[in-house]
Rosetta silent file (secondary structure, phi, psi, omega in degrees, C-alpha in Angstrom):
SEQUENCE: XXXXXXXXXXXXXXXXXXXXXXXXXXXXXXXXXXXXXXXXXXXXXXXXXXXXXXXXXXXXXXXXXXXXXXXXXXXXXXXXXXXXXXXXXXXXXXXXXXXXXXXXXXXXXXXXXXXXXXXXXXXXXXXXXXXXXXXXXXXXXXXXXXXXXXXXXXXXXXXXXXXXXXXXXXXXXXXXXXXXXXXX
SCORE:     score description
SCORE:     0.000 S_00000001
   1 L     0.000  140.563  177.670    0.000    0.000    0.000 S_00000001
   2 L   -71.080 -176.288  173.170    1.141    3.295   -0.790 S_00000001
   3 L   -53.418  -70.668 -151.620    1.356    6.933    1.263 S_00000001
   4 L   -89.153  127.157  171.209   -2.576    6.947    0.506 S_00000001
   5 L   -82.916 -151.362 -171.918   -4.942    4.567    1.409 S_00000001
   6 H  -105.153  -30.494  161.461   -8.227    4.463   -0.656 S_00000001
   7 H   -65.003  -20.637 -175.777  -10.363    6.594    1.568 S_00000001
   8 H   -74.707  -25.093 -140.771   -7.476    9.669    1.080 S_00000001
   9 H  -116.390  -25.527  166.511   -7.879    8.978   -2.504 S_00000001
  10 H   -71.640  -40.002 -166.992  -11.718    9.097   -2.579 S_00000001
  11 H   -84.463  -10.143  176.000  -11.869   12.400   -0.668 S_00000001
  12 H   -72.392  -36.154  177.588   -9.512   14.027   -2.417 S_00000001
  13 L   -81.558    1.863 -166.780  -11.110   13.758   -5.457 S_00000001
  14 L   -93.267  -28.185  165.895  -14.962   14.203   -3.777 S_00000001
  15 L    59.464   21.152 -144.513  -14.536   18.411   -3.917 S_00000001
  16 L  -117.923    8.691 -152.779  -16.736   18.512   -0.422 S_00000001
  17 L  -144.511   -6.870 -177.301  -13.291   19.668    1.335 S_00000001
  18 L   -80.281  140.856 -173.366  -11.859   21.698   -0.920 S_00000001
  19 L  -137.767  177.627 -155.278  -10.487   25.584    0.021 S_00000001
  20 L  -123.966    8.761  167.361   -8.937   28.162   -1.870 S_00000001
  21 H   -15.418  -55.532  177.793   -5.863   29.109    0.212 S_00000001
  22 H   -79.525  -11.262  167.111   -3.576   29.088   -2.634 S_00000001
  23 H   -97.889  -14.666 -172.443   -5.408   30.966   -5.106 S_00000001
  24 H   -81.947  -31.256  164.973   -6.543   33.762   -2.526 S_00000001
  25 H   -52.692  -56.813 -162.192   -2.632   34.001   -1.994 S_00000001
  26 H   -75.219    3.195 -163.787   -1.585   34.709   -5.683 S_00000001
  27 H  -117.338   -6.398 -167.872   -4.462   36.904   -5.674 S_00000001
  28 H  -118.435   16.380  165.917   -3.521   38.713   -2.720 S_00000001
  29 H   -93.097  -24.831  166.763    0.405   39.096   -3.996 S_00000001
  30 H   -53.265  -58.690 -167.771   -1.457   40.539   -7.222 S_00000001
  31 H   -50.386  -47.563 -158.355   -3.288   43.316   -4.962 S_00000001
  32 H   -65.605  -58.793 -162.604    0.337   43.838   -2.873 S_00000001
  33 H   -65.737  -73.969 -161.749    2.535   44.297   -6.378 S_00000001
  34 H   -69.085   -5.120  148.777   -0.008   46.594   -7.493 S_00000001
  35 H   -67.976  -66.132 -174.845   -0.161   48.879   -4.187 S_00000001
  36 H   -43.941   -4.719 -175.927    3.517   48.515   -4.264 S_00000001
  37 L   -99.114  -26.811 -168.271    3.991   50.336   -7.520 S_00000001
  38 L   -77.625  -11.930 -144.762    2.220   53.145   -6.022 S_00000001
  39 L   -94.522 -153.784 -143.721    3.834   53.666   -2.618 S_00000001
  40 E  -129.773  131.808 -167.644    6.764   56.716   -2.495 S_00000001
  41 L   -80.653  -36.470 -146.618   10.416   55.967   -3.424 S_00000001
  42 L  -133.208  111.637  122.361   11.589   59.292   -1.628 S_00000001
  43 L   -10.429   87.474  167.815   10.446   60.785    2.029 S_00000001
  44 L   -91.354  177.169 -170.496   10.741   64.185    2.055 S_00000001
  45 L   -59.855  -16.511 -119.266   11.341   66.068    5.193 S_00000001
  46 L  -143.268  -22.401 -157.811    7.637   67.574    5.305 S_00000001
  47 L  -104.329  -16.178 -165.672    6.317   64.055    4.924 S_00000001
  48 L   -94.534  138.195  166.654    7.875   62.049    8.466 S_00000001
  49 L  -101.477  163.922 -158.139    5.544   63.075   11.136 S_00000001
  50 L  -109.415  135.979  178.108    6.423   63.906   14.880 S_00000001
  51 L  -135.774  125.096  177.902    5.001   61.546   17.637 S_00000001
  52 E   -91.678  106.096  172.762    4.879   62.202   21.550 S_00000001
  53 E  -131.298  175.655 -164.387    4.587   58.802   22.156 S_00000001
  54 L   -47.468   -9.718 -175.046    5.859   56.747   25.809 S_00000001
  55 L   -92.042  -23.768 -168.600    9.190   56.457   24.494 S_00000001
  56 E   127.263 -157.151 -168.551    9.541   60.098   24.104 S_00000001
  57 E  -101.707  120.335 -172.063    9.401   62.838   21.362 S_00000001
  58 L  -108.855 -170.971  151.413   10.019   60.466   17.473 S_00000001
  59 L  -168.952  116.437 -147.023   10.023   61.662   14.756 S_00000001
  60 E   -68.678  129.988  165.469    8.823   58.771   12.050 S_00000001
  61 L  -108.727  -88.997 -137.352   11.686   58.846    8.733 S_00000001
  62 L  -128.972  119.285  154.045   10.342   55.561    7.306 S_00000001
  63 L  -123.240  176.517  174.232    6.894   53.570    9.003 S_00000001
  64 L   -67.618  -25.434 -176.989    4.645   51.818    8.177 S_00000001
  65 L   -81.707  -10.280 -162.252    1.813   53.716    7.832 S_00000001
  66 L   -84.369   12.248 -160.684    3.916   55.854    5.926 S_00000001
  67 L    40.446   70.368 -175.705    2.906   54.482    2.175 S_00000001
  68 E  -123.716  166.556 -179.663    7.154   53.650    1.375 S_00000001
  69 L  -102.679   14.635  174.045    8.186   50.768   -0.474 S_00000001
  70 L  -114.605  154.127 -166.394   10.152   49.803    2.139 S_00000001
  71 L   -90.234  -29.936 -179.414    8.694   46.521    4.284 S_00000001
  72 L  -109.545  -14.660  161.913   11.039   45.662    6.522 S_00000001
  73 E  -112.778  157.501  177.081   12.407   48.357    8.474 S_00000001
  74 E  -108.925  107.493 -158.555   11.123   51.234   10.744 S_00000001
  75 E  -104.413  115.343  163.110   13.276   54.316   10.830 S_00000001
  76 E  -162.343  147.965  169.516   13.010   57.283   13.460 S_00000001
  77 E   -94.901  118.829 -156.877   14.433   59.883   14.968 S_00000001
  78 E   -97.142  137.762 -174.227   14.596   60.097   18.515 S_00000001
  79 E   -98.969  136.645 -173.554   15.094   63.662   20.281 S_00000001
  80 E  -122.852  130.708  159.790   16.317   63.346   24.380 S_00000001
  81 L   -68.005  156.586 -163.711   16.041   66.878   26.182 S_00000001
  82 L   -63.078  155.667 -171.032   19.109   67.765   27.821 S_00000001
  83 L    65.492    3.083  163.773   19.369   65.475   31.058 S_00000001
  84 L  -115.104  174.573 -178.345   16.889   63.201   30.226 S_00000001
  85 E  -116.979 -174.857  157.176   15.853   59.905   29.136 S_00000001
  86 L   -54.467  161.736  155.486   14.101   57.782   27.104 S_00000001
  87 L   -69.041  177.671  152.112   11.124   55.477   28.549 S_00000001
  88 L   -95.919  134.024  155.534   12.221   51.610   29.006 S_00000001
  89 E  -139.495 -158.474  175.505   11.111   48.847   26.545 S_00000001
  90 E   177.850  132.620  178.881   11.732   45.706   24.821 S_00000001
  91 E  -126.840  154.504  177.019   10.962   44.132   21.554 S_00000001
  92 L   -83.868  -15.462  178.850   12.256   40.816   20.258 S_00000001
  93 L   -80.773  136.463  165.172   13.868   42.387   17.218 S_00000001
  94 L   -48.598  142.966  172.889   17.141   44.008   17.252 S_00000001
  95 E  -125.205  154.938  168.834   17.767   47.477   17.070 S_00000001
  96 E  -139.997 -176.391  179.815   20.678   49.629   16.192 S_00000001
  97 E  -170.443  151.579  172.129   20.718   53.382   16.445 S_00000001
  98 E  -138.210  159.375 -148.351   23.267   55.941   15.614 S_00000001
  99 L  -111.354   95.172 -129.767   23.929   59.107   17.252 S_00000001
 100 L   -91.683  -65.324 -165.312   23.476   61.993   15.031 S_00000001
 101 L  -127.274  146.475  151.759   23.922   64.926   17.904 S_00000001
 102 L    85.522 -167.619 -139.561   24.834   65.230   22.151 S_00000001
 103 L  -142.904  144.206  161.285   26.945   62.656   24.433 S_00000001
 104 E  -166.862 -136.460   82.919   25.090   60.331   26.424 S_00000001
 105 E  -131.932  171.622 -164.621   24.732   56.123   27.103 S_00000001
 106 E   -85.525  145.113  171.392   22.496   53.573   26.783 S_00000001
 107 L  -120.264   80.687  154.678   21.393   51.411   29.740 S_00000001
 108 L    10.802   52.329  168.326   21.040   47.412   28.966 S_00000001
 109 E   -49.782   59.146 -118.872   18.883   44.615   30.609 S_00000001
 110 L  -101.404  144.215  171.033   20.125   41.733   28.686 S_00000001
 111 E  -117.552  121.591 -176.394   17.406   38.441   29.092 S_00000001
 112 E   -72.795  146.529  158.862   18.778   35.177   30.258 S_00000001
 113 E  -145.823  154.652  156.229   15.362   32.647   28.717 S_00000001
 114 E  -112.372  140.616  156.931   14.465   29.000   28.753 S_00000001
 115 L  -135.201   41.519 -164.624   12.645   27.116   26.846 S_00000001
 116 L   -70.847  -36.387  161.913   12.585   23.457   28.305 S_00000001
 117 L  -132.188    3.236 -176.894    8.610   23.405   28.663 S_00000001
 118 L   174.945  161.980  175.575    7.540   27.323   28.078 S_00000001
 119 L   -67.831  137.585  154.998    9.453   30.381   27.423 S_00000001
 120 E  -144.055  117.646 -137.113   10.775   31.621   30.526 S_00000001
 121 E  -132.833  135.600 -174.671   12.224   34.880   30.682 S_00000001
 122 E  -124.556  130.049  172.295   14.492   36.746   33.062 S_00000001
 123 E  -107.620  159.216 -176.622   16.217   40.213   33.233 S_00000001
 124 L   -77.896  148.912  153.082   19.706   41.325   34.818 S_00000001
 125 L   -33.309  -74.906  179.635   18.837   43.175   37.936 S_00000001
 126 L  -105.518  124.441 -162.985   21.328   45.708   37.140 S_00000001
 127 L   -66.329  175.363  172.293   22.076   46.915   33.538 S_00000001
 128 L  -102.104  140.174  169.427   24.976   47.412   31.766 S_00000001
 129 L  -103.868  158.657 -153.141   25.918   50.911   30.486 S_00000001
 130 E  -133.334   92.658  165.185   26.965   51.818   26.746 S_00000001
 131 E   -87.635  150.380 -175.755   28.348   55.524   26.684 S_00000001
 132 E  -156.467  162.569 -166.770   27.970   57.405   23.240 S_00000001
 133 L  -158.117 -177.114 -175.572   28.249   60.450   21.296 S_00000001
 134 L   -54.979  137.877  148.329   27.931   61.767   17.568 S_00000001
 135 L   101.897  -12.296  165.390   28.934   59.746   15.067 S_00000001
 136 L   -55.211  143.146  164.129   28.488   56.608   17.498 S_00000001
 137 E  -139.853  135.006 -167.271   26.458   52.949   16.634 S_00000001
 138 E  -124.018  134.588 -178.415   24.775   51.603   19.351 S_00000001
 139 E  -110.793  153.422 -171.284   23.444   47.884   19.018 S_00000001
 140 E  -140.347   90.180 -165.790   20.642   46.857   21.299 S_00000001
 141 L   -50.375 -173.827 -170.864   20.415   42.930   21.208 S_00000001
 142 L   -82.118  126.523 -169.990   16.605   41.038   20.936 S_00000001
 143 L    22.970   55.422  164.272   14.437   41.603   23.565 S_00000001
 144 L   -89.059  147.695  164.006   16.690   43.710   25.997 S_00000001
 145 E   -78.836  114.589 -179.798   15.336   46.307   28.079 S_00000001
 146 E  -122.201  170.435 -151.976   16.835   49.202   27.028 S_00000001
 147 L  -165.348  109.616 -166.421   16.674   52.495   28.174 S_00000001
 148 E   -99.348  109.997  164.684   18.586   56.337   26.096 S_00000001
 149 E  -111.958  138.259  143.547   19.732   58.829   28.619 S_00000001
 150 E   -95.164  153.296 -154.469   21.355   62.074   27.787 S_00000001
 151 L   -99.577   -0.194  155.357   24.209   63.075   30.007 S_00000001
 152 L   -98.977  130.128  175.811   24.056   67.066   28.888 S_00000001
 153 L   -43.964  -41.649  173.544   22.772   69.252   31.153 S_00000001
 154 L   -57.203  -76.059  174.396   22.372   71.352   28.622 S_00000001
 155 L  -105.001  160.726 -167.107   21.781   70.410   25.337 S_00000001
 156 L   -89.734  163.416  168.144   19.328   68.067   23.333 S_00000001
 157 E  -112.396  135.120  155.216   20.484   64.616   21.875 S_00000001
 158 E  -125.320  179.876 -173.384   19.088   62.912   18.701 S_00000001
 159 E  -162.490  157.078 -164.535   19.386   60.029   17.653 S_00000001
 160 E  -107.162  159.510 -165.810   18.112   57.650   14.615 S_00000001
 161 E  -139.981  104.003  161.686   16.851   54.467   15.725 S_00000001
 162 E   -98.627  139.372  173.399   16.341   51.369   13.667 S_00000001
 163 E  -140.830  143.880 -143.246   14.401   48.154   14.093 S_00000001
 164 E   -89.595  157.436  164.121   13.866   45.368   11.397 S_00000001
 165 L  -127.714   31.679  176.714   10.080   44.631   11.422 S_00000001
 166 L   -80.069  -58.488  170.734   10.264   40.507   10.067 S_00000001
 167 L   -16.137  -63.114  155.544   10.166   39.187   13.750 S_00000001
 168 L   -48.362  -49.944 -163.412    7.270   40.910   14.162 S_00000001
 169 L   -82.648  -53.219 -178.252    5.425   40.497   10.878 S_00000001
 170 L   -86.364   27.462  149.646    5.852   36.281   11.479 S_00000001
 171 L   107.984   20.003 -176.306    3.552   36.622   14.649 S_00000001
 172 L  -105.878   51.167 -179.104    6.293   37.656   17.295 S_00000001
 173 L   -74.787   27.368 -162.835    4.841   40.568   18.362 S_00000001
 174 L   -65.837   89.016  162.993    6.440   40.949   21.990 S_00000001
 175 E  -153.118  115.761 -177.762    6.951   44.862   22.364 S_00000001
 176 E  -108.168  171.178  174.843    6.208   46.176   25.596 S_00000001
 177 L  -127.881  116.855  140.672    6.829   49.378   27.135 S_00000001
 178 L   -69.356   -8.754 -178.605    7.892   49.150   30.719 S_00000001
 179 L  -156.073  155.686  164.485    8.372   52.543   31.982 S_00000001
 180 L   -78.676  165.862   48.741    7.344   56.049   30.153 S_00000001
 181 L    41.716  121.318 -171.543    9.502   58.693   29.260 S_00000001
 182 L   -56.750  128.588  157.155    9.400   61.579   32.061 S_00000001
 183 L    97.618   29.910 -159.196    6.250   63.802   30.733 S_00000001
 184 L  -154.305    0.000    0.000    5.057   61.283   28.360 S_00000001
């Protein structure tokens, strides 16, 4: 006897079971290629919008929401007033960020996890610190609590902040905000 017995081989051919998964795909990579010729090659400056959101003051260069053709990353810049920080968060995706303006560092939760019968996930007690300044790239590994202070009294810091959005997009959405941003 073969892979199939003779009942697999009746119902397959019986049509009472049948779904369209595979043509509702090509049909819905048809829709996506033709939105995709439409969306915008080029940002301009007039076009990223500014968000007070728990993290602080952004300002969006490439989202999603933004009609761009690009899919996989999110691009923004984040502004720190002098002496302050960011909120704390964590995402499972990586981040990097580079430090356009002001002197500051980043502070690090790194997560020990298991996964012998469930995810089980632990942070260090005390972070690690990452001082930085223009012209600096700062990596922020997968789903550390991280946390942008700037160390002038004075002056503001920005800083552009990238994070891949695939992680996410194949059902790993795990982005929390633990703490706000002072004023936020």
């Amino acid at each position: 006897m073969g892979f199939q017995d003779d009942l697999e081989k009746l119902r397959s051919h019986s049509g009472d079971t049948y779904v369209r998964y595979f043509a509702e795909a090509l049909e819905r990579s048809e829709e996506f290629r033709e939105d995709y010729a439409a969306r915008i090659n080029v940002v301009k400056h007039n076009q990223m919008p500014f968000e007070r959101s728990p993290d602080g003051l952004i300002k969006h260069i490439v989202h999603e929401n933004m009609n761009t053709k690009e899919c996989c990353i999110e691009i923004y810049m984040q502004f720190l007033d002098p002496g302050k920080a960011t909120g704390k968060h964590r995402h499972l995706s990586e981040e990097i960020a580079f430090v356009v303006e002001g002197r500051g560092h980043d502070l690090h939760w790194d997560v020990k996890f298991d996964c012998e019968e469930e995810f089980s996930w632990e942070w260090q007690e005390e972070p690690r610190e990452f001082h930085w300044r223009p012209g600096d790239f700062i990596y922020i590994p997968p789903y550390c609590i991280h946390q942008r202070v700037n160390d002038d009294p004075e002056n503001e810091a920005r800083v552009i902040v990238c994070n891949n959005t695939i992680i996410r997009d194949m059902g790993f959405d795990w982005f929390e905000q633990i703490e706000n941003a002072e004023g936020f």
